[in-house]
C-alpha positions, -999 to +999 in steps of 0.1 A: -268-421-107-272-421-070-284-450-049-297-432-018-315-450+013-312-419+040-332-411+069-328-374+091-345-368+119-361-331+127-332-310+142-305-325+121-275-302+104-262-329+079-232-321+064-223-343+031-187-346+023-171-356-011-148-347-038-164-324-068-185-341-088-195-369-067-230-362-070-237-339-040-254-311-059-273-336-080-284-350-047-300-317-038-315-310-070-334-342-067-346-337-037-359-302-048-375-324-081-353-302-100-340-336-117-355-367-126-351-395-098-366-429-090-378-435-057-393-419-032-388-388-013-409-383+023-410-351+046-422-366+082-439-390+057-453-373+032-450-358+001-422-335+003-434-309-021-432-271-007-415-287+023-380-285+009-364-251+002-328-247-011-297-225-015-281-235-046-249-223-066-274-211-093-305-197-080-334-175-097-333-142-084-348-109-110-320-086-109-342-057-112-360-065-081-353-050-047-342-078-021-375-070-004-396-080-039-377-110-046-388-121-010-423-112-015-425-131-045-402-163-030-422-167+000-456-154-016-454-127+013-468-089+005-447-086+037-419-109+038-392-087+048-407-084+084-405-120+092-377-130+119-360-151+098-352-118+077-343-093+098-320-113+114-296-114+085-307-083+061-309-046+069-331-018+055-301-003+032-304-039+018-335-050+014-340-019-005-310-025-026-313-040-063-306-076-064-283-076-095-259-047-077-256-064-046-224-084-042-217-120-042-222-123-004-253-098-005-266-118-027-261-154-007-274-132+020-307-125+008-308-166-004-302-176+032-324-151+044-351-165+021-352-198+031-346-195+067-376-173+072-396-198+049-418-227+059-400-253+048-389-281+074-362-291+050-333-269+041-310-278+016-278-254+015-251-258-011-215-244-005-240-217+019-204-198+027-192-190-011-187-148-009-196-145+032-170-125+056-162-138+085-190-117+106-217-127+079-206-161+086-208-163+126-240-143+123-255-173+095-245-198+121-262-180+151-293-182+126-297-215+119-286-224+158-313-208+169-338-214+141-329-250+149-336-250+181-368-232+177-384-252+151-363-283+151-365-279+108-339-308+091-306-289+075-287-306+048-259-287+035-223-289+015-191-267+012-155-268+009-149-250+036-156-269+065-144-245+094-177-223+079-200-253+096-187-242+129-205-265+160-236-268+135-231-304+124-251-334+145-248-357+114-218-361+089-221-382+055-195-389+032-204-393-003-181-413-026-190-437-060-225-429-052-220-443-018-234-426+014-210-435+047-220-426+078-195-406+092-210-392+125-195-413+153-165-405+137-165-369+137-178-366+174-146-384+186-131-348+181-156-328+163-127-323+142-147-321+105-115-315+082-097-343+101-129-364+095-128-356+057-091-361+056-089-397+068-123-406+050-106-394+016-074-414+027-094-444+027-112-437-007-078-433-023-062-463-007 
């Protein structure tokens, strides 16, 4: 069980760091009410629900859908595919393409895609990299820079690879023995997030 007291402010990219199985996903799924969880959970104060949206290692996609219809049906959109968010990280050869013969980074595609052009001012992305090239990656980043910028939505995200968060982070958490550590000042002295992990894992071993 978690003990979280956390506050982010609009325009955060929160990057939580910590071994496998330290609670991280669990984290996520109770902010998306997907587990049970005491407490209390507020989006610029209020109730949180449909303001959260998340990329998680086991979404619900139909595999017989097109890209395009499972966005339609996500973002109750008849025309989803248009919105920015979208066509900045899908083309037409895939959005027309069937969601359970697209590839593993296809498919993480379409996820990001979904909640990027969604309404949510919280997004919650969970190892967002697994099955990305290197391109796909850089052009994800661009996204949520700019998206950032824009709209100033909170992003709160996880992954073991840590060169796939780029210059995206403003806030850095490290969660151990259901512990959240503040780890910010200490990765802008370098901006160096595996060399922040590193030493913060040192101490938790010591």
């Amino acid at each position: 069980m978690l003990d979280v007291n956390l506050e982010l402010a609009p325009g955060d990219f929160c990057v939580i760091l910590g071994e496998n199985g330290v609670g991280k996903s669990t984290f996520f799924r109770s902010l998306l009410d997907l587990d049970n969880h005491e407490g209390v959970i507020r989006v610029h104060g209020d109730s949180p629900h449909g303001r959260i949206m998340g990329v998680l290692e086991h979404p619900m996609m139909y595999l017989r859908w097109t890209a395009a219809a499972n966005l339609r049906y996500v973002l109750n959109d008849s025309k989803a595919e248009n919105r920015p968010g979208v066509r900045a990280l899908l083309d037409d050869h895939l959005l027309r393409k069937t969601y359970g013969k697209m590839s593993t980074g296809q498919r993480k595609l379409v996820l990001l895609a979904a909640v990027l052009a969604s309404d949510a001012d919280v997004i919650l992305l969970d190892e967002f990299s697994n099955g990305l090239d290197q391109g796909s990656r850089q052009r994800v980043r661009e996204v949520i820079a700019n998206d950032s910028a824009a709209r100033a939505r909170t992003v709160v995200a996880t992954g073991h690879d840590l060169s796939a968060f780029g210059e995206l982070p403003t806030r850095v958490l490290g969660l151990h023995n259901t512990v959240f550590t503040d780890l910010t000042a200490e990765y802008n002295a370098d901006k160096d997030l595996l060399n922040t992990y590193a030493k913060y894992a040192s101490r938790n071993a010591a």
